[in-house]
ZAPALUM-122025 format. One record per residue: x, y, z of N, C-alpha, C in turn; residue number from 1. Coordinates in Angstrom, 3 decimals, padded with zeros to 6 digits. Example, Ala and Ser with C-alpha at 12.3 -4.5 7.8 and 13.67 -1.06 7.14 Angstrom:
R        n_X        n_Y        n_Z       ca_X       ca_Y       ca_Z        c_X        c_Y        c_Z   resi
R    013.190   -005.690    007.800    012.300   -004.500    007.800    013.200   -003.300    007.800      1
R    012.850   -002.250    007.080    013.670   -001.060    007.140    012.900    000.030    007.870      2
END
This chain:
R        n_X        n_Y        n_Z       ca_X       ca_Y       ca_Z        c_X        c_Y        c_Z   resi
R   -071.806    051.527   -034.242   -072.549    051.065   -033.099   -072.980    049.619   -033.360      1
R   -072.668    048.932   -032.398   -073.177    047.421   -032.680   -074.915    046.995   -032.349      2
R   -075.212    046.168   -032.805   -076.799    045.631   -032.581   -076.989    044.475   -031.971      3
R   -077.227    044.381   -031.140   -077.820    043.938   -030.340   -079.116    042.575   -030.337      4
R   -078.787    042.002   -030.864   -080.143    041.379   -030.783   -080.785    041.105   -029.463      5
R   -082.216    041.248   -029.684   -083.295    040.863   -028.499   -083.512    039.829   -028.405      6
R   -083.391    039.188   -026.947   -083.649    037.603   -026.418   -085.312    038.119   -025.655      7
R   -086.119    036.802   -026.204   -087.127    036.882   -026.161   -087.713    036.407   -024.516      8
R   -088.576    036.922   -024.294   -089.060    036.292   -022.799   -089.082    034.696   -022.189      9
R   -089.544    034.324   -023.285   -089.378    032.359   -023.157   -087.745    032.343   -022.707     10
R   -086.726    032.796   -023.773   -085.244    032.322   -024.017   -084.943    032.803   -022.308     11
R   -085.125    033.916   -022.034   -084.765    034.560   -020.832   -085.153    033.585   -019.322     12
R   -086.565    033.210   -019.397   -087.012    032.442   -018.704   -086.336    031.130   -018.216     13
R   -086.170    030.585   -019.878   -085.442    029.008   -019.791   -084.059    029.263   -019.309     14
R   -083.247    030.119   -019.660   -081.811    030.336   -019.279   -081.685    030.480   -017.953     15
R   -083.026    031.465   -017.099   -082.796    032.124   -015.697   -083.035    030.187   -014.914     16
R   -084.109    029.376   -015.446   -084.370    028.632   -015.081   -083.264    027.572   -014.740     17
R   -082.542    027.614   -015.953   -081.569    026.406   -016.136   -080.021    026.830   -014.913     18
R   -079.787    028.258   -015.064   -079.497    029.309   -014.069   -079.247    028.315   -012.695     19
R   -080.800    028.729   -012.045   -081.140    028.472   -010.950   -080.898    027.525   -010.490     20
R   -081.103    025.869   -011.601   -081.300    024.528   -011.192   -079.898    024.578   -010.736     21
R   -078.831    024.854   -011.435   -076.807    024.962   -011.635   -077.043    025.280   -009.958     22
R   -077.413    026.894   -009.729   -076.982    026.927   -008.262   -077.610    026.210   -007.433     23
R   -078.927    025.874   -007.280   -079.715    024.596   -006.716   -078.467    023.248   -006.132     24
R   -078.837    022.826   -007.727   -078.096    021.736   -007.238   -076.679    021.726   -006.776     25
R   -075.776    022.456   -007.090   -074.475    022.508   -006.661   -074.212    022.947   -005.405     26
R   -075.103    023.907   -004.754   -075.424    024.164   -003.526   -075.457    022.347   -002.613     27
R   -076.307    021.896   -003.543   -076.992    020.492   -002.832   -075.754    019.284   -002.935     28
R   -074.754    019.797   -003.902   -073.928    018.610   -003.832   -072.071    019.065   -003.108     29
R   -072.813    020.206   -002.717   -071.198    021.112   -001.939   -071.836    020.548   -000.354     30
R   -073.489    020.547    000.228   -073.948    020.495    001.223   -073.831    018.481    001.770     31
R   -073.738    017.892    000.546   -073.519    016.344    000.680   -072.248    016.507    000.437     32
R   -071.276    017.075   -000.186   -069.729    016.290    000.379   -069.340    016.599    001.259     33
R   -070.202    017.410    002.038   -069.752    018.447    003.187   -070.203    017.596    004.763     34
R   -071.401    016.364    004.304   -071.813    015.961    004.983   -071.430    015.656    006.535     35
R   -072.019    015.764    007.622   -071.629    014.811    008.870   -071.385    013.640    008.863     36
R   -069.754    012.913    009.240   -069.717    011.570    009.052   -070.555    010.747    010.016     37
R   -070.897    011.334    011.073   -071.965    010.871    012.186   -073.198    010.713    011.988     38
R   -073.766    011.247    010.721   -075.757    011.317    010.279   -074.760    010.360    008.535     39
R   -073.771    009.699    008.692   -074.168    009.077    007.138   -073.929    007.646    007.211     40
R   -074.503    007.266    008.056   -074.182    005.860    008.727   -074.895    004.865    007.533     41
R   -075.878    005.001    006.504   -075.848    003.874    005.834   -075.074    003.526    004.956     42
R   -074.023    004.396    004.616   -072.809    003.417    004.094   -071.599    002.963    005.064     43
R   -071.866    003.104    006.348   -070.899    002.309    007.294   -071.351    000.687    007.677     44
R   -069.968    000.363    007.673   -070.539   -001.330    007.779   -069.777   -001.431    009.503     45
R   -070.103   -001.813    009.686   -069.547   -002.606    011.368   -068.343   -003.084    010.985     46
R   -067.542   -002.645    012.247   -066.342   -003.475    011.897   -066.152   -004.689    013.160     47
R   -067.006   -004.895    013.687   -066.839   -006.142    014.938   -066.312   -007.079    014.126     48
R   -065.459   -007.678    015.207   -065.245   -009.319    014.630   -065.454   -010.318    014.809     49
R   -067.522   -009.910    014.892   -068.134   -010.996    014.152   -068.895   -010.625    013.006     50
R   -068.805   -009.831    012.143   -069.042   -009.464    010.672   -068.579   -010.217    009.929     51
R   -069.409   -011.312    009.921   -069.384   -012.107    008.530   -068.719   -011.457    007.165     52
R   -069.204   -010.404    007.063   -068.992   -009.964    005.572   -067.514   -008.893    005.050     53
R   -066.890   -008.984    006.416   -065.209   -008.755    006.536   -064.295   -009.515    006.807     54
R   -062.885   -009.594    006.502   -062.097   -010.213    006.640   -060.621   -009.277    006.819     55
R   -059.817   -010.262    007.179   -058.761   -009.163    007.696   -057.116   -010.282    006.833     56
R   -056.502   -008.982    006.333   -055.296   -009.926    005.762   -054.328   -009.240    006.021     57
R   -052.767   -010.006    006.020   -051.953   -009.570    006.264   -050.997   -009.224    005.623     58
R   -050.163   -008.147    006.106   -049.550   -007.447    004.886   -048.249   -007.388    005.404     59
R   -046.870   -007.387    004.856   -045.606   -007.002    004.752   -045.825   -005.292    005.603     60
R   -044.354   -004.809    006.165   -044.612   -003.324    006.526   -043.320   -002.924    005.472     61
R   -043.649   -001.575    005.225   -042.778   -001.320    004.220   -040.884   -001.293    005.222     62
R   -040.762   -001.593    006.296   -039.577   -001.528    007.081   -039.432   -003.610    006.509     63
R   -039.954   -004.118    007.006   -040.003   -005.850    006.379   -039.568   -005.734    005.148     64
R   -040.309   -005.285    004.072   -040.661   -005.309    002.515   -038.749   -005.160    002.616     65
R   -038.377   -003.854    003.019   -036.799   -003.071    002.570   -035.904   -004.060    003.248     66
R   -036.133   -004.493    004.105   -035.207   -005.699    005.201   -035.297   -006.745    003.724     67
R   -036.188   -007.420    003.769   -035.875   -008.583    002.803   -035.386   -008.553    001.583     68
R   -035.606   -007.185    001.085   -035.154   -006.774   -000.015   -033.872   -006.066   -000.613     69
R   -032.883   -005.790    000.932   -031.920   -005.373    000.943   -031.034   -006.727    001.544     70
R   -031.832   -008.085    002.082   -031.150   -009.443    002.157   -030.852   -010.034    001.003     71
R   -031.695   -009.862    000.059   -031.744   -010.459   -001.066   -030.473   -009.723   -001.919     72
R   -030.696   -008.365   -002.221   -029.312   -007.860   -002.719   -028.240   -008.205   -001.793     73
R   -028.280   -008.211   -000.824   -026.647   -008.827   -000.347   -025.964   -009.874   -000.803     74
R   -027.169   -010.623   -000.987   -026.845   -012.294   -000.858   -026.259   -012.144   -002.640     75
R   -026.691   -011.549   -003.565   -026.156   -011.054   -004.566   -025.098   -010.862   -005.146     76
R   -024.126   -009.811   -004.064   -023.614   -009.110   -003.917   -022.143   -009.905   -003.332     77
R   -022.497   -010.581   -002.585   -021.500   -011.442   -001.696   -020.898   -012.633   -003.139     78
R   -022.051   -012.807   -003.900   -021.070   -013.478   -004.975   -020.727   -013.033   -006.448     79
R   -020.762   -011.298   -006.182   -020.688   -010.597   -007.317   -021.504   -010.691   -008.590     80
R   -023.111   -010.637   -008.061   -023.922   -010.558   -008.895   -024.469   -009.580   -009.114     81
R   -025.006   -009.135   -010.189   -025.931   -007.089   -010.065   -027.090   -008.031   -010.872     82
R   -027.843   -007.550   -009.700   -029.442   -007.952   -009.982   -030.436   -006.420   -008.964     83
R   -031.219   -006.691   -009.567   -032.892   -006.013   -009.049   -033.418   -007.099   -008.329     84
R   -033.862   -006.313   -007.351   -035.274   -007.035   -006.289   -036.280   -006.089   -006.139     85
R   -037.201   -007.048   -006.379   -039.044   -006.620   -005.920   -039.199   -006.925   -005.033     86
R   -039.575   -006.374   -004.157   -041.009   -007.316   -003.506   -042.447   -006.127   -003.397     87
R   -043.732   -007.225   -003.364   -045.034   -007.110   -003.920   -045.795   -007.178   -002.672     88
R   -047.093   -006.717   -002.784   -047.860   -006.914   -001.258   -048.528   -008.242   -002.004     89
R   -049.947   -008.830   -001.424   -050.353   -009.588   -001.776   -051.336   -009.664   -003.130     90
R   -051.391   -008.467   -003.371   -052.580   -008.085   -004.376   -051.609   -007.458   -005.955     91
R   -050.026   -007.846   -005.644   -049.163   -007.583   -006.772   -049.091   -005.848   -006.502     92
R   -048.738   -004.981   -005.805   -048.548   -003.639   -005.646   -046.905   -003.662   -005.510     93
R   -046.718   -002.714   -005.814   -044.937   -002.857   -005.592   -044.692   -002.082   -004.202     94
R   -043.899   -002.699   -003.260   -044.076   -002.405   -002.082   -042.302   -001.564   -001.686     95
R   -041.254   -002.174   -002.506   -040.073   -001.520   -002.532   -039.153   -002.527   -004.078     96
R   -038.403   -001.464   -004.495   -037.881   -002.445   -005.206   -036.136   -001.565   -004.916     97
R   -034.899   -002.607   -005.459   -033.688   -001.924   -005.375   -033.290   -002.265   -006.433     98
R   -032.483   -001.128   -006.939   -031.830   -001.604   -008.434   -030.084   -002.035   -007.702     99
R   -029.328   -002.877   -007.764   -028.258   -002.902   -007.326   -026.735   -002.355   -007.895    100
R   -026.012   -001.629   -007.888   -024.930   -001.435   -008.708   -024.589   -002.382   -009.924    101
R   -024.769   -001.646   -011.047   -024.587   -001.966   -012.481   -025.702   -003.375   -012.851    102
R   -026.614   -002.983   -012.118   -027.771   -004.020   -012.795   -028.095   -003.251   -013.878    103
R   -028.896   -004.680   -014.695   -029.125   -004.522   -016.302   -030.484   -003.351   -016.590    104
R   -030.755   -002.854   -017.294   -031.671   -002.149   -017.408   -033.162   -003.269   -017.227    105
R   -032.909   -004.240   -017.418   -034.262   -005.217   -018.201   -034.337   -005.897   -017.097    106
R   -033.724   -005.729   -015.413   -033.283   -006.085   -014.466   -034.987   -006.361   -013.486    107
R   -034.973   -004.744   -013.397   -035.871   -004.073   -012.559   -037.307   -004.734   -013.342    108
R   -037.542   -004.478   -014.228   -039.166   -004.736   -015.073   -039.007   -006.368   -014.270    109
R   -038.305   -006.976   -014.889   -038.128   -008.787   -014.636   -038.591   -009.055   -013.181    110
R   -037.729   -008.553   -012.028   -037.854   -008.889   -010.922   -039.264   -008.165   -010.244    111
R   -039.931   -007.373   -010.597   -041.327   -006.677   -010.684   -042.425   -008.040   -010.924    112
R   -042.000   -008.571   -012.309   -042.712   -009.487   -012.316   -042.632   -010.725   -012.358    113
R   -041.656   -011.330   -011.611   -041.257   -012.623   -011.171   -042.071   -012.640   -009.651    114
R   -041.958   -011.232   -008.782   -042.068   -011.408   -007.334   -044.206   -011.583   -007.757    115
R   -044.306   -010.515   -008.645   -046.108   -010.841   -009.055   -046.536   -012.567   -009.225    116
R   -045.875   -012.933   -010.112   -046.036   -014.355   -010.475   -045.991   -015.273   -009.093    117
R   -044.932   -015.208   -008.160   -044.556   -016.093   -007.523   -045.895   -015.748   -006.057    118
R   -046.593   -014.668   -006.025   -047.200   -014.425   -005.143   -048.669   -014.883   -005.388    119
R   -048.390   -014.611   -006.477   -050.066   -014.802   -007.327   -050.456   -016.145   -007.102    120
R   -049.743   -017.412   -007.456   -049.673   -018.819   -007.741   -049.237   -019.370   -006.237    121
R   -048.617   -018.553   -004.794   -047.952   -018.950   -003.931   -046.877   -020.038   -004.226    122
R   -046.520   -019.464   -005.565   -045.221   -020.451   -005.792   -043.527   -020.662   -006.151    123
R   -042.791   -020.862   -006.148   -041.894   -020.335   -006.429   -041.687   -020.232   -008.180    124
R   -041.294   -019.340   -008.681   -041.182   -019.354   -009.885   -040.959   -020.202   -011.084    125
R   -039.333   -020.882   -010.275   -038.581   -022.121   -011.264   -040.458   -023.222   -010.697    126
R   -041.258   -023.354   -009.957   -041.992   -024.582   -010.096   -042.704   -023.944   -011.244    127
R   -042.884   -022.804   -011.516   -044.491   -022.711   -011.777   -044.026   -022.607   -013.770    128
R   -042.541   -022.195   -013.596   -042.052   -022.897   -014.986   -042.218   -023.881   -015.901    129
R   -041.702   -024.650   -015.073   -042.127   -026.169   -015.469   -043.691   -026.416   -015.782    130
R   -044.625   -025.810   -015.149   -046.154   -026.097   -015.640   -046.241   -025.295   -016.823    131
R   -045.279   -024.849   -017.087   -045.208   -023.972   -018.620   -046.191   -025.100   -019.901    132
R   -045.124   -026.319   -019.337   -045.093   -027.862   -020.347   -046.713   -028.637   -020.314    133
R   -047.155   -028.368   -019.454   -048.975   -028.431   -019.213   -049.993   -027.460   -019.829    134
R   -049.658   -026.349   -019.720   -050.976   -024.836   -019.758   -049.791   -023.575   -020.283    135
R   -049.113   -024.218   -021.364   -048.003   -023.054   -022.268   -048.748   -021.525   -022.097    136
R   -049.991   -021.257   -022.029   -050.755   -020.198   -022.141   -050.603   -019.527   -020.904    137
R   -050.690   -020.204   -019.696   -049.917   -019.249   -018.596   -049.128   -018.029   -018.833    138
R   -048.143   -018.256   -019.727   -047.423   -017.053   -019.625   -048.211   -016.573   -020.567    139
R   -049.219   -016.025   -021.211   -050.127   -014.491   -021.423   -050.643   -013.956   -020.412    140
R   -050.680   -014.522   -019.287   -051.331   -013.345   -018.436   -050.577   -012.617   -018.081    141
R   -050.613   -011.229   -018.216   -050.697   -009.829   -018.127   -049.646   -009.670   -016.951    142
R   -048.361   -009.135   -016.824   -047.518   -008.939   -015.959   -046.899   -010.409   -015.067    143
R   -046.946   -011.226   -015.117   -046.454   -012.419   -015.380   -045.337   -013.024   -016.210    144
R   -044.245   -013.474   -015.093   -042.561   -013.769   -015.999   -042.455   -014.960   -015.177    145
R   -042.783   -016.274   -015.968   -042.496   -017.716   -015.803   -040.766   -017.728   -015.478    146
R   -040.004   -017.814   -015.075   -038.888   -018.023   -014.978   -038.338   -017.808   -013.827    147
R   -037.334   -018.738   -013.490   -036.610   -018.755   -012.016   -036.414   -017.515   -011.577    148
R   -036.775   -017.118   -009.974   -036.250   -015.782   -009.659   -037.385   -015.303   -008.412    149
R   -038.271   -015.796   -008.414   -039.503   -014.980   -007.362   -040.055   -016.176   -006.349    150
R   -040.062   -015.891   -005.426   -040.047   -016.256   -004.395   -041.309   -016.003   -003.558    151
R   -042.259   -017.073   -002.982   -043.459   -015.740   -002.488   -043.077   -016.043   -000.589    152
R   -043.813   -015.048   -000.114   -043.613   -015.118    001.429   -045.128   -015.809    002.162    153
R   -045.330   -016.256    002.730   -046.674   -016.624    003.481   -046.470   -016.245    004.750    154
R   -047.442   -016.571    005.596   -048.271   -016.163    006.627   -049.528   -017.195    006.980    155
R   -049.880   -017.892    007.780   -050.624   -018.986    008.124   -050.919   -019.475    007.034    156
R   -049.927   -019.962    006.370   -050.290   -020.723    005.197   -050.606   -019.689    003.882    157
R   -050.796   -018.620    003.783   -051.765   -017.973    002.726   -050.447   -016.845    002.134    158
R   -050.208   -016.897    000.625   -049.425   -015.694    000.663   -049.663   -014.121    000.918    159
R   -048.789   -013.726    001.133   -049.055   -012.133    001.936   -048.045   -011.066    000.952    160
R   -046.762   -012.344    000.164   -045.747   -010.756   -000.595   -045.160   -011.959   -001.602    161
R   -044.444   -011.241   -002.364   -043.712   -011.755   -003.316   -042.086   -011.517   -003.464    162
R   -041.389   -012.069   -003.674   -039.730   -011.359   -003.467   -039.186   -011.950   -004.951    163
R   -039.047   -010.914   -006.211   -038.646   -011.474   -007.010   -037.102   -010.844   -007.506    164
R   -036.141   -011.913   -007.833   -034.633   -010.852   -008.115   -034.291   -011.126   -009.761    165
R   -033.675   -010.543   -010.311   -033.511   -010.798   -011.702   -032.409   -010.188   -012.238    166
R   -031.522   -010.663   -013.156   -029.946   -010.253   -013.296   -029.083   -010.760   -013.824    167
R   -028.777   -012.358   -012.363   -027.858   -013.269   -012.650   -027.935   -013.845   -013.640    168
R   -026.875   -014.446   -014.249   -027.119   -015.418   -015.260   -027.466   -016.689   -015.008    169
R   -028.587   -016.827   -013.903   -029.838   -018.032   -014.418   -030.567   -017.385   -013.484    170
R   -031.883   -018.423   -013.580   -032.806   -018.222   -012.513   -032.661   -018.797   -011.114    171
R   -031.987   -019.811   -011.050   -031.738   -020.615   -009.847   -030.790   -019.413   -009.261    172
R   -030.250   -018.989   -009.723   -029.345   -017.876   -009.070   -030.291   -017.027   -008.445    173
R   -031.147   -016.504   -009.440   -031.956   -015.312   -008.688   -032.949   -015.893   -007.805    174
R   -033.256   -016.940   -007.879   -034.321   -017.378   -006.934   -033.830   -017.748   -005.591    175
R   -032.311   -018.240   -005.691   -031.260   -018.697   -004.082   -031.515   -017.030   -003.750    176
R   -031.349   -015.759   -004.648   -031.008   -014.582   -003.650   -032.837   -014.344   -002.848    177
R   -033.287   -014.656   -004.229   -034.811   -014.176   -003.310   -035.475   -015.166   -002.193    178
R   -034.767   -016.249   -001.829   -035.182   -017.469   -000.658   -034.415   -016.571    000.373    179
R   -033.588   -016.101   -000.420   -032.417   -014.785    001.141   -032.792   -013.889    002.065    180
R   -034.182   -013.274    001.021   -035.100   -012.401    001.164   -036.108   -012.890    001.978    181
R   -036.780   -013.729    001.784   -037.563   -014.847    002.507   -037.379   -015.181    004.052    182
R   -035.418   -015.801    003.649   -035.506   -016.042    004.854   -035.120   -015.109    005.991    183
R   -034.758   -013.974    005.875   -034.805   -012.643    006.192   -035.812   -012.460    007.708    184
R   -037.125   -012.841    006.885   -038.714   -012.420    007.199   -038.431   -013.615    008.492    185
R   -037.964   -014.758    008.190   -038.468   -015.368    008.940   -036.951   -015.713    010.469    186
R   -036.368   -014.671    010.171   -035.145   -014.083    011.300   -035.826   -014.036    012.435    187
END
């Protein structure tokens, strides 16, 4: 026969207590995610447009993103090149990419982050190369590939995507396919 030990009245107390608070509060936090979006208005902000404290930007649609990005492999393709294309929204997200028949494995990563670079800087890649020879340290930042190939897209002046291709044997190559891509957008 086994024994039992006796839990004392305090132990019983504190446990029923600690118990209670568990269903208490979890009750209280099943009843707030459960909330009315109509009674939780102090975390809604206005969206008029005259709210100073919003802004509105513009974005590629993923039907655009695949158009420019399936211009860019053509343009490729037409002179028997196998390359990868990116393109990026404005905030560096990958929005579509294509690997093209018998592109390189090291293809896809490259053109990922040529189209980041070229969007980031609103510049084209082969320029932002050359400032290599000014601020060499540029290329440590974090997903960033200095070299011909990325292309960015704008929108009233401001960039909105990135189109980077990577493959050919140079960059001027990959950067003519990703201006292809570019000019695609602006068909």
């Amino acid at each position: 026969m086994k024994h039992v030990k006796k839990v004392s009245k305090r132990t019983r107390a504190v446990t029923g207590g600690a118990l209670a608070a568990v269903v208490v509060l979890g009750g209280f936090g099943a009843y707030s995610a459960s909330a009315d979006p109509a009674t939780a208005t102090r975390a809604t902000v206005k969206t008029d447009a005259k709210n100073k404290n919003l802004t509105r930007s513009t974005h590629l649609t993923v039907d655009a993103a695949t158009e420019a990005a399936q211009a860019a492999l053509d343009a490729a393709e037409k002179e028997n090149q196998r390359v990868s294309v990116a393109v990026v929204d404005r905030n560096g997200n990958t929005i579509v990419t294509l690997r093209g028949d018998g592109a390189g494995p090291q293809s896809y990563e490259s053109a990922v982050k040529k189209a980041y670079t070229a969007v980031s800087w609103n510049a084209p890649t082969s320029e932002l190369a050359k400032r290599l020879a000014q601020a060499p340290n540029l290329k440590d930042i974090p997903g960033t590939l200095f070299l011909g190939g990325g292309a960015p897209v704008t929108a009233k002046g401001a960039p909105i995507a990135g189109i980077g291709v990577a493959g050919a044997p140079s960059g001027d190559l990959d950067e003519k396919f990703a201006r292809a891509g570019v000019a695609e957008l602006n068909k």
